[in-house]
C-alpha positions as semicolon CSV with decimal commas, in nm:
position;residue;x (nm);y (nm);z (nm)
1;X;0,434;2,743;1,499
2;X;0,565;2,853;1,189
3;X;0,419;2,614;0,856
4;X;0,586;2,642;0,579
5;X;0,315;2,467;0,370
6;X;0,163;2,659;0,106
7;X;-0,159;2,564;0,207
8;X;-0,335;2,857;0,425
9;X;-0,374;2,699;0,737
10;X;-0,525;2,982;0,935
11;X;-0,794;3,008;0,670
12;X;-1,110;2,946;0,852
13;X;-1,206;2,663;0,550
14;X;-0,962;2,445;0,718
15;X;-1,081;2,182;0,879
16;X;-1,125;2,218;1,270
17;X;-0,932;1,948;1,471
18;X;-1,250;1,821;1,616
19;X;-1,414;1,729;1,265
20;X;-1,161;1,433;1,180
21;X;-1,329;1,366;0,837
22;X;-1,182;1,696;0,736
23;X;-0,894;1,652;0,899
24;X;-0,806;1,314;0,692
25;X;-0,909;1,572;0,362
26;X;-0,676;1,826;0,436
27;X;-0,397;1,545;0,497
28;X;-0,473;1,445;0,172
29;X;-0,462;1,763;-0,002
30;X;-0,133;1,830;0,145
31;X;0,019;1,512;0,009
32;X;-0,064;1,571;-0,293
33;X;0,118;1,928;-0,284
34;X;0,370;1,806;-0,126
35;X;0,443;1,523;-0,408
36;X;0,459;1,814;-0,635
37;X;0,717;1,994;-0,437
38;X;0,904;1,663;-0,432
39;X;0,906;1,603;-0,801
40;X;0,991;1,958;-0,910
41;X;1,330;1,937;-0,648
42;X;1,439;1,560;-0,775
43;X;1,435;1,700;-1,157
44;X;1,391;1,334;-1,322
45;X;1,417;1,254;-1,649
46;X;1,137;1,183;-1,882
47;X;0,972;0,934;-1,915
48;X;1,044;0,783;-1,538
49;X;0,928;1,129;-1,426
50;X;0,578;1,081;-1,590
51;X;0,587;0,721;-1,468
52;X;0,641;0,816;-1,080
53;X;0,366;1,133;-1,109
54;X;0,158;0,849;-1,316
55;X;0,147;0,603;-0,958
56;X;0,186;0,888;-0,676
57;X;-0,118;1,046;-0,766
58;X;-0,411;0,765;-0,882
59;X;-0,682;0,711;-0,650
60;X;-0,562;0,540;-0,358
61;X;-0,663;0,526;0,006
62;X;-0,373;0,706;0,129
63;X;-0,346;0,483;0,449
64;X;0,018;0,512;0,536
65;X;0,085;0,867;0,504
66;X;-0,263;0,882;0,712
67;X;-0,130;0,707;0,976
68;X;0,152;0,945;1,027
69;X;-0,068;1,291;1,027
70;X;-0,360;1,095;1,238
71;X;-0,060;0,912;1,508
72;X;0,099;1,283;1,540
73;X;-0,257;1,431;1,584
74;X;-0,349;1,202;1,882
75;X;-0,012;1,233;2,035
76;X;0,044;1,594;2,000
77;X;-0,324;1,651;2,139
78;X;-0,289;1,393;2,455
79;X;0,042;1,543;2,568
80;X;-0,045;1,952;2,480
81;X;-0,083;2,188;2,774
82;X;-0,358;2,308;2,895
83;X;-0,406;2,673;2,662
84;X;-0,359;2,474;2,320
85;X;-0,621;2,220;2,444
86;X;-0,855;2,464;2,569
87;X;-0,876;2,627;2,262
88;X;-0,914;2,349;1,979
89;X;-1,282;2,406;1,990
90;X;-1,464;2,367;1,671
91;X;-1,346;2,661;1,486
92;X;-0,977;2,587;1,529
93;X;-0,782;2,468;1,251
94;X;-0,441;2,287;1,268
95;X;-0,213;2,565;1,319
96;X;-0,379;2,643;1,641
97;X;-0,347;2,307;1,770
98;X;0,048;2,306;1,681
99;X;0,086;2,621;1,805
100;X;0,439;2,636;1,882
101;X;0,482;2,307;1,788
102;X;0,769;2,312;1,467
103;X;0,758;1,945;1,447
104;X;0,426;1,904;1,159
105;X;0,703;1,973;0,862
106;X;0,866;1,661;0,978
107;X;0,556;1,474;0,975
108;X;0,484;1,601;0,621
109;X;0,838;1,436;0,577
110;X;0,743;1,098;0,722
111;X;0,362;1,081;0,575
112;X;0,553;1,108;0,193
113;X;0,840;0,863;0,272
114;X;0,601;0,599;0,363
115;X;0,365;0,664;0,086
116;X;0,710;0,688;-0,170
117;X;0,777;0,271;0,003
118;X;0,448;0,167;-0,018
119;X;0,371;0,287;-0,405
120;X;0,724;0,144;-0,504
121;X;0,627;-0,163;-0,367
122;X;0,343;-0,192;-0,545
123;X;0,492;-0,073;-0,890
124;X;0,749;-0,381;-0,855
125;X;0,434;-0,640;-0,722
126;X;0,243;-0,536;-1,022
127;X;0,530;-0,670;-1,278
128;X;0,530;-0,968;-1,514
129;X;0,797;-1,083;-1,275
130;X;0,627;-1,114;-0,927
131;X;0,257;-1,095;-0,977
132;X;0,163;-0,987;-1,346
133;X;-0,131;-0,722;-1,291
134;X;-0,269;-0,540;-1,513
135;X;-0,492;-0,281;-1,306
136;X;-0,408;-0,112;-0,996
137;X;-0,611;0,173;-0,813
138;X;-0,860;0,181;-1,048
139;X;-0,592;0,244;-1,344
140;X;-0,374;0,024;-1,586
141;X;-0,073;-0,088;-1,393
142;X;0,261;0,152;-1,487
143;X;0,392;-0,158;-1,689
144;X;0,114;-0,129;-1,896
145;X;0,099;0,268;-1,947
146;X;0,493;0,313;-1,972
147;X;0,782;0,021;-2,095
148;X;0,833;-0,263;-1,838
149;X;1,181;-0,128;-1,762
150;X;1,054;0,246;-1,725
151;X;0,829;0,083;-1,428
152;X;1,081;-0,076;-1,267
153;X;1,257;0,191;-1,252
154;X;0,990;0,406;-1,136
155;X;1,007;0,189;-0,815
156;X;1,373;0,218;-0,780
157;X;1,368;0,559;-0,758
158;X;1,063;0,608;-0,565
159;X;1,224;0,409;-0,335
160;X;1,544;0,633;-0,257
161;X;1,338;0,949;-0,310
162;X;1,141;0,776;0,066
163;X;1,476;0,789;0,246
164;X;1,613;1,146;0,080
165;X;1,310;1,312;0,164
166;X;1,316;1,258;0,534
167;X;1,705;1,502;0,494
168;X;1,638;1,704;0,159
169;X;1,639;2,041;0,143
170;X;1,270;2,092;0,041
171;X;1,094;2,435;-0,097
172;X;0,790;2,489;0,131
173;X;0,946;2,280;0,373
174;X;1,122;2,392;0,688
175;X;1,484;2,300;0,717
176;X;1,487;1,888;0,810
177;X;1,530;1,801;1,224
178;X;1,859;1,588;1,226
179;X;1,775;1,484;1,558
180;X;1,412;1,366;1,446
181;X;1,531;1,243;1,114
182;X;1,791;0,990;1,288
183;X;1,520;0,905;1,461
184;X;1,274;0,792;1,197
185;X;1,516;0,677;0,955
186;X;1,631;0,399;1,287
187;X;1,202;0,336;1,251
188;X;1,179;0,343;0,877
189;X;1,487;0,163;0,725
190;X;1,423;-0,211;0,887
191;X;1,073;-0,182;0,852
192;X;1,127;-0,095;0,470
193;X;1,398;-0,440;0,450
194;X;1,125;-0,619;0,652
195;X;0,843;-0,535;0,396
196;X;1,056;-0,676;0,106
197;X;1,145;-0,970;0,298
198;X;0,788;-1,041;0,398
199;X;0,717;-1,044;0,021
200;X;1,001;-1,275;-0,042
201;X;0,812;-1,511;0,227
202;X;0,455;-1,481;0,045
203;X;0,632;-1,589;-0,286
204;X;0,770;-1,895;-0,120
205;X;0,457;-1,965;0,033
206;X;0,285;-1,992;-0,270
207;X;0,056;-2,317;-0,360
208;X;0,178;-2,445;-0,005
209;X;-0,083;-2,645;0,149
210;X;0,055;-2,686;0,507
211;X;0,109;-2,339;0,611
212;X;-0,032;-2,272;0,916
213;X;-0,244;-1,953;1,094
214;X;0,095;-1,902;1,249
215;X;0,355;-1,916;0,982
216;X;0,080;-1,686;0,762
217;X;0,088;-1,406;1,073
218;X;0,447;-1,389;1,020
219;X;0,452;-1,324;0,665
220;X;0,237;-1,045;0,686
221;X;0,320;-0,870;0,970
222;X;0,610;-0,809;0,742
223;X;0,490;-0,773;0,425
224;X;0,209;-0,558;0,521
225;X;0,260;-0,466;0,886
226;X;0,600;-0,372;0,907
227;X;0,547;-0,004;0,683
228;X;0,164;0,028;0,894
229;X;0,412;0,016;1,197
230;X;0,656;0,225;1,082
231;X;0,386;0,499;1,028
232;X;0,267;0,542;1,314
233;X;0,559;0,535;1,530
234;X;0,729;0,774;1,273
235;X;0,376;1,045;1,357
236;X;0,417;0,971;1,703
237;X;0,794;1,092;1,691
238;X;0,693;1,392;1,498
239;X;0,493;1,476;1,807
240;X;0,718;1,401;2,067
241;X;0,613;1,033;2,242
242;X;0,647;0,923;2,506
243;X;0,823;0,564;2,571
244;X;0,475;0,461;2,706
245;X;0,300;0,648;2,375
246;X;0,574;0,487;2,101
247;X;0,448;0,120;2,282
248;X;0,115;0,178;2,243
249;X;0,177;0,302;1,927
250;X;0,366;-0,023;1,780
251;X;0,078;-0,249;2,005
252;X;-0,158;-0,047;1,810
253;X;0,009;-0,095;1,472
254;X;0,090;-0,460;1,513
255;X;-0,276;-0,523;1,541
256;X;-0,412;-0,306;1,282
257;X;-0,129;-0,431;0,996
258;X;-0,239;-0,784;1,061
259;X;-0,602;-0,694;1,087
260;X;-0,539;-0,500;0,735
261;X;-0,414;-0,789;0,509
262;X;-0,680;-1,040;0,586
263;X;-0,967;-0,766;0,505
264;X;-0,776;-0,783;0,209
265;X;-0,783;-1,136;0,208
266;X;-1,172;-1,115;0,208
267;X;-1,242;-0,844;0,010
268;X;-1,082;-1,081;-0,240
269;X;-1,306;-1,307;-0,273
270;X;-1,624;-1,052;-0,182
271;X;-1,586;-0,767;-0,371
272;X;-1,577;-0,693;-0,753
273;X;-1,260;-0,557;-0,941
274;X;-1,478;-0,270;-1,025
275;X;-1,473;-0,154;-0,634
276;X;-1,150;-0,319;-0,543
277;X;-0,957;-0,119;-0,860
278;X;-0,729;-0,423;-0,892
279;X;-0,814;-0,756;-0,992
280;X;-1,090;-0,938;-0,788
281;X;-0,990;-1,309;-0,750
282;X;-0,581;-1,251;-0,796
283;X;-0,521;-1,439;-0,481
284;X;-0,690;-1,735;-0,621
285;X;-0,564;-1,713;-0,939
286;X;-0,216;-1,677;-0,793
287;X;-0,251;-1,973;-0,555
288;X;-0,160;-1,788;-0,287
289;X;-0,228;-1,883;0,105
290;X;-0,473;-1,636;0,240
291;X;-0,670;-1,609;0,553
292;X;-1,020;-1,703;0,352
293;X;-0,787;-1,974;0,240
294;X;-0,751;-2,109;0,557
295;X;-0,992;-2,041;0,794
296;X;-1,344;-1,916;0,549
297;X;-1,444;-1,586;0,492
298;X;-1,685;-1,615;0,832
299;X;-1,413;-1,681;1,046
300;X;-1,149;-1,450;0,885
301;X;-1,375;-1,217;0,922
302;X;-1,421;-1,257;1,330
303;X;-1,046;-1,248;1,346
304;X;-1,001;-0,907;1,208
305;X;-1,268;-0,746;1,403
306;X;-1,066;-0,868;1,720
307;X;-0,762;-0,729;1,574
308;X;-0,885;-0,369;1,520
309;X;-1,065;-0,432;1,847
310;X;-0,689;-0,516;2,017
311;X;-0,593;-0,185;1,807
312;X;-0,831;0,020;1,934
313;X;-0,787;-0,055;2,243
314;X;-0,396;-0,002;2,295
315;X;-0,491;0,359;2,206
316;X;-0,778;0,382;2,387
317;X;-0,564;0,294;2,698
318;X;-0,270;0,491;2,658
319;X;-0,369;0,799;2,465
320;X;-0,690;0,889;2,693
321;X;-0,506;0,849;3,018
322;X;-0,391;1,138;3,224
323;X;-0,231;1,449;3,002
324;X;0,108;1,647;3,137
325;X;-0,133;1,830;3,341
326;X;-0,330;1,542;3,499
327;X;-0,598;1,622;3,320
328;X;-0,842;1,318;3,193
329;X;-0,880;1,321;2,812
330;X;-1,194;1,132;2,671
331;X;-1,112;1,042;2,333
332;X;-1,289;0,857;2,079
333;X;-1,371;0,814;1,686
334;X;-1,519;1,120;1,677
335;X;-1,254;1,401;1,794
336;X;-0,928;1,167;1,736
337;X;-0,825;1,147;1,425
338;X;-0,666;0,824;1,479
339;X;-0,907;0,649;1,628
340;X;-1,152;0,787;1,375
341;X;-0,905;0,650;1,087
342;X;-0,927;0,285;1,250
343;X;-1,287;0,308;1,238
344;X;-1,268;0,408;0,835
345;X;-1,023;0,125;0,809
346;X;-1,299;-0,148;0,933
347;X;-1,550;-0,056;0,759
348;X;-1,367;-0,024;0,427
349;X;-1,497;-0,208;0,128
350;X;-1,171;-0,137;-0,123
């Protein structure tokens, strides 16, 4: 496999496969190199390019463009042949896994597109316009820092730099995969209009006292599930899955998205804006209809253990069945990297 990262992936610092802590590190690291490279090619203007460095590269958990790297981890590991498995012992890093695999620059693609959505989408939520914050991963909101209209269009562009990336013509990128691109842009673009129109639905919903568990599910398995969907179909492309894999995939997804906004919805009312790094109470404040809202914080939180237990499971199933070489694979938190990613995800506190 040829990388054209400038990170040294054959340098025995990297992580090994097996250690998924490290592996989630090193995703993260590359991100944030990559966001550089992106920046430097789109040559924006100041101040919107201090504005879009300013909310690409705060503190946040990174989720999305974890999901891709972890989803083409697990994939690319279930369906490699025997010699690549065989020899992602401990003191293999990534390149030996991929070995002549030249798909990962397409997943360092996908993870930055979703990350570009999901950071737009919060620039625009954060406005005076939909929900008026003033803090946001630990930081003052990019309204506050820059002018109101430098913000918005911060998310405009960040926006259309998510689509562009998945074709540009990158430095330290290998040249784009049309045949993969048309494929994740056919993921990525409806999940991206579902997203907005899932927020659309949780404005409307506002101070409504008669939505039900149902009509709530729907609103956020767009307005939050739709992008956790999209990345980890768009990693399981990178790696080549299966029809069986992409299901278990989106089963996966479906579960986890939903299970993802109402630990939100708790964490809410149960943690302090200190930890959160946004504004403890905002759901409250904002009348919105939440899960705590609806069914208590006890319950709620019952309900999203059995949805990252659902999650886990669709994996679990697919992912540790027989490889191309009928060959068992026992998988679990701590040698799959998305499995081990679910696990962080549950136990989060911010």
């Amino acid at each position: 496999m040829t990388v054209s990262s400038t990170l040294n992936l054959t340098d025995s610092s990297f992580m090994p496969f097996t250690n998924t802590k490290r592996f989630h590190h090193d995703v993260r690291a590359q991100l944030t190199h990559d966001i550089e490279v992106l920046f430097a090619y789109a040559e924006l203007p100041s101040p919107l390019l201090n504005a879009c460095r300013y909310v690409m590269t705060g503190t946040g958990k990174l989720v999305r463009p974890l999901l891709v790297a972890s989803a083409f981890a697990s994939v690319n590991r279930s369906n490699a042949n025997d010699d690549v498995v065989n020899s992602t012992n401990e003191n293999d890093g990534l390149e030996s896994l991929l070995e002549n695999d030249s798909d990962y620059d397409m997943c360092r693609r996908a993870a930055l597109a979703v990350e570009l959505l999901h950071t737009y989408s919060l620039v625009h939520d954060d406005l005076p316009c939909m929900d008026d914050d003033e803090l946001r991963r630990g930081q003052p909101t990019a309204h506050i820092v820059f002018e109101e209209s430098t913000a918005l269009l911060a998310g405009d562009v960040l926006q259309t730099l998510a689509f562009e990336v998945l074709t540009a013509e990158l430095p330290t990128f290998a040249h784009f995969d049309s045949n993969i691109a048309s494929q994740l842009i056919a993921i990525f673009a409806p999940r991206a209009r579902r997203m907005v129109s899932g927020q659309m639905l949780d404005l409307n919903a506002e101070a409504s006292t008669e939505i039900t568990q149902s009509e709530l599910e729907a609103i956020h398995r767009d307005k939050t599930g739709a992008l956790i969907e999209a990345a980890m179909l768009m990693g399981g492309i990178c790696a080549g899955a299966t029809a069986p894999q992409r299901i278990a995939l989106q089963d996966c997804a479906q579960h986890i998205g939903l299970a993802f906004q109402v630990q939100d919805d708790i964490l809410d009312v149960t943690t302090s804006t200190d930890t959160l790094g946004k504004p403890a109470g905002s759901d409250e404040k904002l009348d919105k209809s939440t899960y705590v809202k609806l069914m208590g914080v006890e319950q709620a939180t019952s309900y999203a253990q059995s949805l990252f237990n659902e999650g886990r499971s669709a994996i679990i199933r697919e992912l540790s069945g027989r490889d191309l070489n009928n060959r068992k694979l026992n998988i679990s938190k701590d040698n799959d990297a998305l499995l081990a990613l679910i696990e962080w995800l549950w136990s989060r506190k911010k």
